[in-house]
Every structure is written in structure tokens, then in C-alpha cells.
C-alpha positions as CSV (number, residue, x, y, z in Angstrom):
1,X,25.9,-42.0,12.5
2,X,26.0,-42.7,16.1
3,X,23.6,-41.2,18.8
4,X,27.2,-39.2,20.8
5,X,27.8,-37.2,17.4
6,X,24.5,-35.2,17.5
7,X,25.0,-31.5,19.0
8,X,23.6,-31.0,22.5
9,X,21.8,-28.2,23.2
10,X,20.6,-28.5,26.4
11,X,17.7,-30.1,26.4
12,X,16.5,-34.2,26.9
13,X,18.9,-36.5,25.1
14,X,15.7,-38.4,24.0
15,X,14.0,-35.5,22.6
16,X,16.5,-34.3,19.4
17,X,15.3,-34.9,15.8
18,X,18.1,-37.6,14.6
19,X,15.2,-40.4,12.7
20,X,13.5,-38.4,9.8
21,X,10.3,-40.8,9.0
22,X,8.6,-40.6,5.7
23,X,5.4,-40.7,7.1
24,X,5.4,-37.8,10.0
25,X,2.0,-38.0,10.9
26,X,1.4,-41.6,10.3
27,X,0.6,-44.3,12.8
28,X,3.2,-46.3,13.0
29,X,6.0,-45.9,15.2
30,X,9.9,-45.9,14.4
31,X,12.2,-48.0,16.8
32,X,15.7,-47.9,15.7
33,X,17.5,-50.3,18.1
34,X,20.8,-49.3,16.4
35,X,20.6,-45.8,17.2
36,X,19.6,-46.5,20.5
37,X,16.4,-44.3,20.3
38,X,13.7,-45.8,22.2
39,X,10.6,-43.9,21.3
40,X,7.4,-43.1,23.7
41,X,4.4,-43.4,22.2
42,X,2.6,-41.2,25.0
43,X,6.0,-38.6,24.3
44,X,5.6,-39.0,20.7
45,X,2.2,-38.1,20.8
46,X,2.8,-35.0,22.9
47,X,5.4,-33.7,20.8
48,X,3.0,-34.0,17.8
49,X,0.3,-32.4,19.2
50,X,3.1,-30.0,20.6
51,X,4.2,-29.4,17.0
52,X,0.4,-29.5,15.5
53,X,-0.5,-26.5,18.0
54,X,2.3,-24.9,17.4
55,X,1.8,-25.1,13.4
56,X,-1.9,-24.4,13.8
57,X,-0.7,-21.1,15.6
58,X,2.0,-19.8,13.3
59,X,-0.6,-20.5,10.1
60,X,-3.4,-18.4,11.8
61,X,-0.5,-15.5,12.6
62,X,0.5,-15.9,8.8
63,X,-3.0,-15.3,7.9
64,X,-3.1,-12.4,10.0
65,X,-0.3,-11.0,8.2
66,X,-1.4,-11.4,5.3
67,X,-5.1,-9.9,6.2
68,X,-2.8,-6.3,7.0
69,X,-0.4,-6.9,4.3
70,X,-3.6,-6.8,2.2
71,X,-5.0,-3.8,4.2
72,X,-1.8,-2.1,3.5
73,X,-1.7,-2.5,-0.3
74,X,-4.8,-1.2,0.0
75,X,-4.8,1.5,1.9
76,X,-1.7,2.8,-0.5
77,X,-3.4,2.5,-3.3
78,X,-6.2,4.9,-2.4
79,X,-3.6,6.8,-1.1
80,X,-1.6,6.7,-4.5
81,X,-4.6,7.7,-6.2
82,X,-5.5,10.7,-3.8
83,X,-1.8,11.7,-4.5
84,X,-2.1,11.5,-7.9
85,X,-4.9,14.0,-8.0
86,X,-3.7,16.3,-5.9
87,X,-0.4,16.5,-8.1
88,X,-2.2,16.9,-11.0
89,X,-4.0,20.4,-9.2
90,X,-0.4,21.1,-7.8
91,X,0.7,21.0,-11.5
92,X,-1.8,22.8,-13.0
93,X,-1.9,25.5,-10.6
94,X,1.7,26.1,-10.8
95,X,1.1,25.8,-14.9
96,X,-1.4,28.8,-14.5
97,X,0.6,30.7,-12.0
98,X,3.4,30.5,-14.5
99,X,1.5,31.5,-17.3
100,X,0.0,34.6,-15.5
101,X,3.3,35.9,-14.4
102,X,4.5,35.3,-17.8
103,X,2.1,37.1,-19.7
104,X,1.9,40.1,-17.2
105,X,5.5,40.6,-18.2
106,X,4.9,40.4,-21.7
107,X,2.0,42.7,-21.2
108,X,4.4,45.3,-18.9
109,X,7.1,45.1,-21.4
110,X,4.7,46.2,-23.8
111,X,3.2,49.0,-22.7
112,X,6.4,50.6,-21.4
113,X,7.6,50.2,-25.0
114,X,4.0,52.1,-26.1
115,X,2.5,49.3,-27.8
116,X,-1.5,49.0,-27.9
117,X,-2.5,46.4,-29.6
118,X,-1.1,44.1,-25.9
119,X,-3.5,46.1,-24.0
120,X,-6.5,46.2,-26.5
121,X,-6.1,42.4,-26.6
122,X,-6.2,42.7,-22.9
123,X,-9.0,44.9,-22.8
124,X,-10.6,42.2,-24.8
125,X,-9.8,38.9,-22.7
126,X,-11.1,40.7,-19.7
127,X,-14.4,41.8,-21.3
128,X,-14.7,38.4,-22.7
129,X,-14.2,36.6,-19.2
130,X,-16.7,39.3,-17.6
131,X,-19.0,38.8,-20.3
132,X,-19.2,34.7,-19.2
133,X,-19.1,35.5,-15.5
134,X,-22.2,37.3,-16.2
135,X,-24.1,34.9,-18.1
136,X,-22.9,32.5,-15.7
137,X,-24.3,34.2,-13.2
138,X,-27.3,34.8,-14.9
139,X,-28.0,31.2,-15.6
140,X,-27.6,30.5,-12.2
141,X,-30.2,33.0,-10.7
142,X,-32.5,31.4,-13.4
143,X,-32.3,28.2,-12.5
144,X,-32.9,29.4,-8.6
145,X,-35.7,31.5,-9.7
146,X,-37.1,28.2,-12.0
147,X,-36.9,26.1,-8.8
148,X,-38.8,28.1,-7.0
């Protein structure tokens, strides 16, 4: 393919990409006569370092990346987890809320209808529960007392 058919884009004639060598990095040099491209060594050398810096610079940006791509994986799973617990109080807290207002109609219902055995059971729950704050309470001021 002759030299004319490459696309200009502004820059040095000499500089395009036209030869692709099968050993980039190697030392030997590529003279093509037919092409008419006339490679520098001393411009051959500053385009590779030119290209080496300029690789050496996007791979320590790509490691950057990837240092707060890791960060942000990271960070979201603690923050799935966190999430996850806090939906699981949301849920259960609604559940008893719920419940409560549930069974406070049931228990309304049924002593506007005159039925005691709802509020006997009631009676009972509630002495049950006071019974275990107590002792709860009670175990607690042990243990203070036992400490001291």
C-alpha cells in the first residue's frame, strides 16, 4: 500500500504507524525502502520511551482504579450488611406493631361483646410479663449488689 494512502491527521508525515514489526521492543531496526519510510533511530527511540512512559502511566492509573473499585465493593458490602440488619429490626418491629394492634382489636371486640375469658387471658399475659420484669430486675440488683 503506498505511503499517499495513509490518512493525515495533522501531524509529521514520518511519524504515523504504517510498518507493524513483530518485535516492538526489539533492537533491530525496520527500513522499508519501498515504503519510503526512513526510520530515526534517535526518533525511534523517543517514541518508545514516549510510548513506555506513557504505558507505565496508564498501568499505575489502572491500578489506582482498581485499588477504589476494590474500596468500593468493600465499602458496599459492609454497607449491605448494616442494611440488612437494620431491615430485619424494621421488619420485626413492624411484625410486633401489627400484632399489637391486632390483638387489641380482638381484645376490644371482645369485651364489648361481654366476653371474659379475653380479658382473664389478658389479665394473665400481663401478670406473667410483670412477674419476669421483676425477677429480671431482681437478678440484676443481685448481681450489682454481688459485685460490690
Amino acid at each position: 500500500m503506498p505511503s499517499g494512502s495513509y490518512p493525515d491527521f495533522g501531524g509529521d508525515s514520518q511519524h504515523h504507524l504504517g510498518v507493524v514489526s513483530p518485535n516492538p521492543f526489539g533492537e533491530e531496526e525496520f527500513d522499508d525502502e519501498d515504503t519510503g519510510m526512513d526510520t530515526d533511530r534517535r526518533s525511534n527511540r523517543k517514541w518508545r520511551r514516549r510510548v513506555e512512559q506513557a504505558l507505565a502511566k496508564m498501568a499505575t492509573e489502572v491500578a489506582a482504579l482498581r485499588e477504589q473499585l476494590e474500596a468500593a465493593r468493600a465499602q458496599k458490602r459492609r454497607r449491605r450488611l448494616r442494611n440488612w440488619v437494620l431491615w430485619a429490626i424494621y421488619v420485626v418491629g413492624r411484625h410486633l406493631v401489627i400484632e399489637a394492634a391486632f390483638w387489641g382489636l380482638v381484645f376490644l371486640w371482645m369485651r364489648r361483646k361481654g366476653d371474659r375469658v379475653a380479658q382473664d387471658a389478658l389479665r394473665l399475659v400481663i401478670r406473667f410479663v410483670r412477674e419476669r420484669l421483676k425477677l429480671g430486675n431482681l437478678r440484676g440488683m443481685k448481681e450489682v449488689k454481688a459485685a460490690r
